[in-house]
C-alpha positions as CSV (number, residue, x, y, z in Angstrom):
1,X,-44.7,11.3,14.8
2,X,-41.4,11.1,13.6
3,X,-39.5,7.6,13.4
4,X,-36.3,7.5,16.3
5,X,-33.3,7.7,14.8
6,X,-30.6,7.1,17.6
7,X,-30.8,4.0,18.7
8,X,-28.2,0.9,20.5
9,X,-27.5,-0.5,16.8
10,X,-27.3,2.9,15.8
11,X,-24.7,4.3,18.2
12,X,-22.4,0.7,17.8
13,X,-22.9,1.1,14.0
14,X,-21.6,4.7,14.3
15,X,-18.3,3.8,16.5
16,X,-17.7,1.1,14.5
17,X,-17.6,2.9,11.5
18,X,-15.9,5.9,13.0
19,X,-13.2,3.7,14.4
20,X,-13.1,2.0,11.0
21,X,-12.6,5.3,9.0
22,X,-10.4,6.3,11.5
23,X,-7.8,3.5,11.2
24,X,-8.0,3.4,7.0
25,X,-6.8,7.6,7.0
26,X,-4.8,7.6,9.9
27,X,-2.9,5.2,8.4
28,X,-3.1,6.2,4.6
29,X,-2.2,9.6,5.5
30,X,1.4,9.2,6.8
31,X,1.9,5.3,5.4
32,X,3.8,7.4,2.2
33,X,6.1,9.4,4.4
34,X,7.2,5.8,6.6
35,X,7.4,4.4,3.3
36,X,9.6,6.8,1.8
37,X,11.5,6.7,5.3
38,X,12.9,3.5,4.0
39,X,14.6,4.9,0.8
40,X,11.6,4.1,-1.3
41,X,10.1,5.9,-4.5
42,X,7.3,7.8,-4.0
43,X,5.3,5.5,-6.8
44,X,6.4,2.4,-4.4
45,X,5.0,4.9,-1.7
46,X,1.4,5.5,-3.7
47,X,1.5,1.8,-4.2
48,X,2.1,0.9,-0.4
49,X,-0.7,3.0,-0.2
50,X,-3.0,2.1,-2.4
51,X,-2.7,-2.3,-2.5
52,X,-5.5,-1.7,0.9
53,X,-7.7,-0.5,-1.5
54,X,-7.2,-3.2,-3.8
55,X,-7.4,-5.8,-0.7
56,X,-10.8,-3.9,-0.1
57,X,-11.8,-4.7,-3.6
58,X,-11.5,-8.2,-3.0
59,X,-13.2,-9.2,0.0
60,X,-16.4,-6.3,-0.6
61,X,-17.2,-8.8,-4.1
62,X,-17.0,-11.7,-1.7
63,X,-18.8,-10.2,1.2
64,X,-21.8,-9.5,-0.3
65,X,-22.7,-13.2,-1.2
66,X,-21.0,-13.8,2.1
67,X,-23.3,-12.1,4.1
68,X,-26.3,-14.0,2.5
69,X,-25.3,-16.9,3.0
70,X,-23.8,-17.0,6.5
71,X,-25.7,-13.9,8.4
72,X,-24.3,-10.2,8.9
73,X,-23.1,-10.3,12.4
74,X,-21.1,-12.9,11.6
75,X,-19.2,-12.3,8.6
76,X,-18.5,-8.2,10.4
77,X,-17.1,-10.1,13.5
78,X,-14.7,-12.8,11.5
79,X,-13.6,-9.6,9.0
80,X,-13.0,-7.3,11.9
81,X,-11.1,-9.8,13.6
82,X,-8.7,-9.7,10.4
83,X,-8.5,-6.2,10.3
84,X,-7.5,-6.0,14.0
85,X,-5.3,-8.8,13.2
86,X,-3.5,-7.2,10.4
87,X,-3.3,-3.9,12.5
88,X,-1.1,-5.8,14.7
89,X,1.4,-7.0,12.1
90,X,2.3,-3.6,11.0
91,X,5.1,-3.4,13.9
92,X,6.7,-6.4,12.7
93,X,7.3,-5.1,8.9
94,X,10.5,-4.0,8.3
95,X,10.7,-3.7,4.6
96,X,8.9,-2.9,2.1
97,X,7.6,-6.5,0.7
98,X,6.3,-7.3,4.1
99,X,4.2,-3.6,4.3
100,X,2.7,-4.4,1.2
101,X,1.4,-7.9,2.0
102,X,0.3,-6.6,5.3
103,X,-1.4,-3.9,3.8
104,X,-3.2,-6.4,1.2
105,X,-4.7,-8.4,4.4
106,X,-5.8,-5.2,6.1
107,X,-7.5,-4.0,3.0
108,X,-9.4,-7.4,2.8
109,X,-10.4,-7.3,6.6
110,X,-11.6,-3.6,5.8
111,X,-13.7,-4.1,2.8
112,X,-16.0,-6.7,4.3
113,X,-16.3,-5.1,7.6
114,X,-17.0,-2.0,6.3
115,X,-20.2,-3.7,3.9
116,X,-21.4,-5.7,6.6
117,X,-21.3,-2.5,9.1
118,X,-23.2,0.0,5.8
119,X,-25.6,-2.6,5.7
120,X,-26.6,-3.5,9.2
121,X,-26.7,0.4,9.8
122,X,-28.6,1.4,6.5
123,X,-31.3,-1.4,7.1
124,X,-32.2,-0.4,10.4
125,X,-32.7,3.5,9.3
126,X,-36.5,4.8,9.5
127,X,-37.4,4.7,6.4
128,X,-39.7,8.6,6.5
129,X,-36.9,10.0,7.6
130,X,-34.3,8.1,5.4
131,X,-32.0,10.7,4.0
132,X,-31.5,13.1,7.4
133,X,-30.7,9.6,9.1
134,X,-28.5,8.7,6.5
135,X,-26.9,12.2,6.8
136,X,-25.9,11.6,10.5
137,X,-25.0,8.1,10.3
138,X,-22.2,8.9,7.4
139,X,-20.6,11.5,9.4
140,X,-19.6,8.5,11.2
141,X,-17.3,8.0,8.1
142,X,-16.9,11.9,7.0
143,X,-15.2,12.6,10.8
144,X,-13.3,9.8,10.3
145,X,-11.6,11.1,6.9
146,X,-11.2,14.5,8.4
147,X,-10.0,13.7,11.3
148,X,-8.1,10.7,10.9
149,X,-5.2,12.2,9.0
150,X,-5.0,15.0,11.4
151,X,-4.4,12.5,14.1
152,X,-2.0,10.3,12.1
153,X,-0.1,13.1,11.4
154,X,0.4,14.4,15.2
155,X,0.7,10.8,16.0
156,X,3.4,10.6,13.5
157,X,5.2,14.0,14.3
158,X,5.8,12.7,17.9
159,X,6.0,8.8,18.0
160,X,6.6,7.8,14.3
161,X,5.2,5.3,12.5
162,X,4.7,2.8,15.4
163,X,2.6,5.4,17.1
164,X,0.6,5.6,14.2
165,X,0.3,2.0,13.9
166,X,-0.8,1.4,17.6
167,X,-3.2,3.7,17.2
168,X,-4.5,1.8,14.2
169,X,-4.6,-1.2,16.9
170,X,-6.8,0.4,19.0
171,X,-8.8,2.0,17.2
172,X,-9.9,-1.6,15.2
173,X,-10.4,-3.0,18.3
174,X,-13.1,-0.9,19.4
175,X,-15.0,-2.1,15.6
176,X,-14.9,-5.6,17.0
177,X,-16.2,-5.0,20.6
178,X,-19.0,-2.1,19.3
179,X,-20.6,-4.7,16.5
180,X,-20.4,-7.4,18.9
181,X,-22.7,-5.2,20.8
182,X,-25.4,-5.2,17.4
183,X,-28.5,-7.0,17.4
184,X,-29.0,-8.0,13.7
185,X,-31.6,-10.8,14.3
186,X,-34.9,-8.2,13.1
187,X,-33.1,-6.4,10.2
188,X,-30.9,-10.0,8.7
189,X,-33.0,-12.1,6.3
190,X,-30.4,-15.1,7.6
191,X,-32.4,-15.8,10.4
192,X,-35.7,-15.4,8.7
193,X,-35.1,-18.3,6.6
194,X,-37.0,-21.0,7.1
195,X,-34.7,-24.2,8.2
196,X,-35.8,-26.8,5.8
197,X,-34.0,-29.7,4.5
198,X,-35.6,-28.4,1.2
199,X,-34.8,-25.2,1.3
200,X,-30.9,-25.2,2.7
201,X,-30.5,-27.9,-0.9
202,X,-32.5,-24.9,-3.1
203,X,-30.4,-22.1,-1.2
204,X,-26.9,-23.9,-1.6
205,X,-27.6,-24.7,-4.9
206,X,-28.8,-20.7,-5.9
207,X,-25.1,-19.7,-4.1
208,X,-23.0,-22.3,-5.9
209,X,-24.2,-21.4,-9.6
210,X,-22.2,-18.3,-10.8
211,X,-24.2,-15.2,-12.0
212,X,-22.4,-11.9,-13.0
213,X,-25.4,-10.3,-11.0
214,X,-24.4,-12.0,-7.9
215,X,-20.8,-9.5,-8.3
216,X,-22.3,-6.4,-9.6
217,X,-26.0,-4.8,-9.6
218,X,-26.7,-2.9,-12.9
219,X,-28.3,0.3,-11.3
220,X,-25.5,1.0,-9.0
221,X,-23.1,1.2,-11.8
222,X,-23.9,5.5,-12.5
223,X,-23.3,6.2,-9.2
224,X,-20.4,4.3,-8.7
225,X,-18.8,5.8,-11.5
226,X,-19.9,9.2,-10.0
227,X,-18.2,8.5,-7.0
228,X,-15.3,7.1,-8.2
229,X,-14.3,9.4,-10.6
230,X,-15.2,12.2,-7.4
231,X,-12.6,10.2,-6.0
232,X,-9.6,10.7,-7.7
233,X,-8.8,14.7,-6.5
234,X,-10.0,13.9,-2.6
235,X,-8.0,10.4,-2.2
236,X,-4.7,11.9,-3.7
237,X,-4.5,15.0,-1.2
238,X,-5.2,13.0,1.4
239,X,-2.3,10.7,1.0
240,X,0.4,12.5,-0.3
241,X,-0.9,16.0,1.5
242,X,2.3,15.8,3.7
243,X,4.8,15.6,1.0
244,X,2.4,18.3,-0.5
245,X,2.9,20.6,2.1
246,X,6.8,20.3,2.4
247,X,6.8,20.6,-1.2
248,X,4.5,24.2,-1.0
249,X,6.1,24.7,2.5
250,X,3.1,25.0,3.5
251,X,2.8,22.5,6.9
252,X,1.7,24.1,9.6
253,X,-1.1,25.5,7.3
254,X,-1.9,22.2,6.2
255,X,-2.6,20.8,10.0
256,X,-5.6,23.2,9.5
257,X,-7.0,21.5,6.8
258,X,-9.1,18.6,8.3
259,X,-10.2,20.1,11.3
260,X,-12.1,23.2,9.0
261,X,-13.1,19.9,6.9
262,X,-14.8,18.2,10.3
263,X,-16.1,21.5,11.4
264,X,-18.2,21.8,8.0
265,X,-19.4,18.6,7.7
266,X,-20.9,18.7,11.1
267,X,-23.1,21.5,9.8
268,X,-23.9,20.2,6.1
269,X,-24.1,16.7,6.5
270,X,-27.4,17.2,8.5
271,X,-28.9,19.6,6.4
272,X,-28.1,18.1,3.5
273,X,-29.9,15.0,4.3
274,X,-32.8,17.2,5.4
275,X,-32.8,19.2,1.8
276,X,-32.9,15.6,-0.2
277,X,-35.6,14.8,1.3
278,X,-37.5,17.3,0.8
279,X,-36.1,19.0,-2.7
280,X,-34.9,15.5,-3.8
281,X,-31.4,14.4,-5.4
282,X,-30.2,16.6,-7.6
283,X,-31.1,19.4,-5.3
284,X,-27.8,18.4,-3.5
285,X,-26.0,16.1,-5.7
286,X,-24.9,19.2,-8.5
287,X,-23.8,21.9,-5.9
288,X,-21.7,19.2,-4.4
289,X,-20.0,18.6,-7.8
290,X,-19.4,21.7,-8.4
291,X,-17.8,22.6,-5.0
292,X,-15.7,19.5,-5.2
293,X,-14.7,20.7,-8.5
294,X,-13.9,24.2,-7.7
295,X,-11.9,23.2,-4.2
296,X,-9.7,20.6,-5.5
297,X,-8.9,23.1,-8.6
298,X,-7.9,26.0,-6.3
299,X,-5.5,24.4,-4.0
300,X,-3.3,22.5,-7.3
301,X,-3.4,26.2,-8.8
302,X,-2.8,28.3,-5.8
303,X,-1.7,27.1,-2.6
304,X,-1.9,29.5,0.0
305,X,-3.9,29.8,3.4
306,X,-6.7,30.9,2.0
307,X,-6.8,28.1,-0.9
308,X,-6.3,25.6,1.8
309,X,-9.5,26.8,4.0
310,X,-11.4,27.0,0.9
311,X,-10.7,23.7,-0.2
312,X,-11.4,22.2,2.8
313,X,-14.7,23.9,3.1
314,X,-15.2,22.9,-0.5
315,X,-14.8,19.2,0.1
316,X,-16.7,19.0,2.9
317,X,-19.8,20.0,0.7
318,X,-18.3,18.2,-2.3
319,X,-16.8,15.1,-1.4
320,X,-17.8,14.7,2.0
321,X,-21.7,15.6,1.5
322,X,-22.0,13.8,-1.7
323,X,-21.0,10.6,0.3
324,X,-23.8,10.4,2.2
325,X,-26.5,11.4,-0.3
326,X,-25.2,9.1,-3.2
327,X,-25.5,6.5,-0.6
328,X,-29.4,7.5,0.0
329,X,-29.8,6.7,-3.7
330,X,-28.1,3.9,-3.8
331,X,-29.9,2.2,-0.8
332,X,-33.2,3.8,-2.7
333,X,-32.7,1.3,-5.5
334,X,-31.4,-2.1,-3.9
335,X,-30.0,-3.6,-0.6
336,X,-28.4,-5.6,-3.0
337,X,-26.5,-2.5,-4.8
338,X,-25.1,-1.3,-1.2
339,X,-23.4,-5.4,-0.5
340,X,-21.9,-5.5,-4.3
341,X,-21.1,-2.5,-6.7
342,X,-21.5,0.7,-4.5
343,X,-18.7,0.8,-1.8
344,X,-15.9,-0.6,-4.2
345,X,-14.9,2.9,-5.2
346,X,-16.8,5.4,-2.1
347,X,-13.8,5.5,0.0
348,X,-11.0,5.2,-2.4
């Protein structure tokens, strides 16, 4: 009998990470045309940009430990809050300096909150049936790349940048209210610890001495470099695909592009979780090289209509399917690998 697969945690996890998705490329998307807006060079623009990511960086190294030591729930409630926070602020930044240091603290309430929401979700996944529920879960995150910037961009086209940005608000409220919905108390070692004058002294003492391993899990470090180097084409069409497709004049094409993306992931992210489990990695993992490879290399060369739908079919398959199953292997090898090393680079 097969193991259920949708259940309450699984459906909060989902919104939360949707909403959480949503927010990073809604705003990433259109963040380098409000940038430039302000007389700014487009490298200020890619940095405006990109200092979320290194926010991200931060507080994912910390969270890890974090979570450990202070329970999951907790630490995904007290980082959402920050995100939500930050998502506030954008309305009052009116220069540049101001963006980027708001965009720093959102990054750090993002890159906990989205560890502590992989985790709670990829713990309480039946195990038989581990890779198709993997599959469905991370189209929580897949939707959310496809169709965030296709929002952010009709948000931006009729309300600006403040649209954009209280869009941003609502959407990272919804993360706070859906994991304060999640019962963590049978999947969280926390509360399985045994409260012991004893063992609360051993435990401190084990977090308090530094260990590189505590920061970065060996095994996690090929696939993270797979990832991250997968990275690189994807990340830089999505945030400069606007300027892109002025440059090409190519913008009403271009408002294509994400929803052909969504459309194909709903089909291959479920089957390709199905196939790895029962062909195993590699089964998946080269074809979605290769059609990253190939989709990212026709739309520098050519772009054109056709180039664009091929693209986005291309990285739906590539990047967007490889997401989900490098995660599968990841979460194979250690818990541990998912809280440190893994998720520094996935959604960069």
């Amino acid at each position: 009998m097969n193991e259920k697969i949708v259940t309450k945690n699984f459906v909060c996890t989902f919104i939360a990470q949707f909403s959480l998705a949503l927010v990073m490329y809604t705003l990433m998307s259109t963040i380098t045309e409000y940038v430039t807006a302000f007389g700014a060079t487009a490298a200020i623009a890619g940095l405006v940009s990109g200092i979320y990511v290194v926010g991200g960086l931060f507080s994912r190294m910390y969270s890890g430990n974090a979570m450990e030591k202070y329970g999951w729930k907790k630490i995904v409630i007290i980082f959402g809050i920050i995100h939500f926070t930050a998502s506030c602020l954008y309305i009052f930044a009116n220069n540049v300096v101001l963006l980027l240091i708001i965009r720093f603290i959102h990054g750090i309430g993002f890159g906990a909150t989205m560890n502590a929401i992989m985790i709670i979700a990829m713990s309480g996944l039946p195990k038989s049936r581990y890779g198709e529920a993997t599959g469905y879960f991370m189209m929580s995150t897949s939707l959310g790349v496809a169709i965030g910037p296709f929002v952010g961009g009709l948000i931006y086209d009729n309300f600006g940048g403040n649209g954009c940005f209280a869009a941003a608000m609502i959407f990272s409220f919804f993360i706070v209210i859906s994991m304060s919905m999640v019962d963590t108390k049978n999947l969280d070692p926390w509360y399985q610890k045994v409260k012991t004058t004893d063992d609360q002294a051993q435990n401190s003492n084990t977090i308090k001495r530094f260990s590189i391993d505590r920061f970065i899990e060996i095994k996690a470090i090929p696939i993270s470099l797979c990832i991250f180097c997968l990275c690189f084409g994807y990340a830089a069409l999505m945030s400069f695909y606007r300027l892109y497709a002025q440059y090409t004049n190519l913008t009403n094409e271009f408002k294509y592009f994400f929803l052909i993306y969504a459309a194909m992931l709903i089909v291959s992210r479920p089957v390709a979780g199905k196939l790895q489990d029962k062909l195993g990695d590699n089964a998946v993992c080269y074809p979605c090289i290769l059609a990253q490879v190939v989709g990212i290399t026709l739309i520098a060369w050519k772009p054109c209509m056709i180039t664009i739908v091929i693209c986005a079919l291309f990285g739906a398959l590539g990047y967007g399917t490889l997401n989900s199953t490098l995660n599968v292997i990841v979460n194979r090898q250690s818990v541990s690998a998912t809280l440190k090393l893994y998720h520094i680079p996935v959604k960069n």
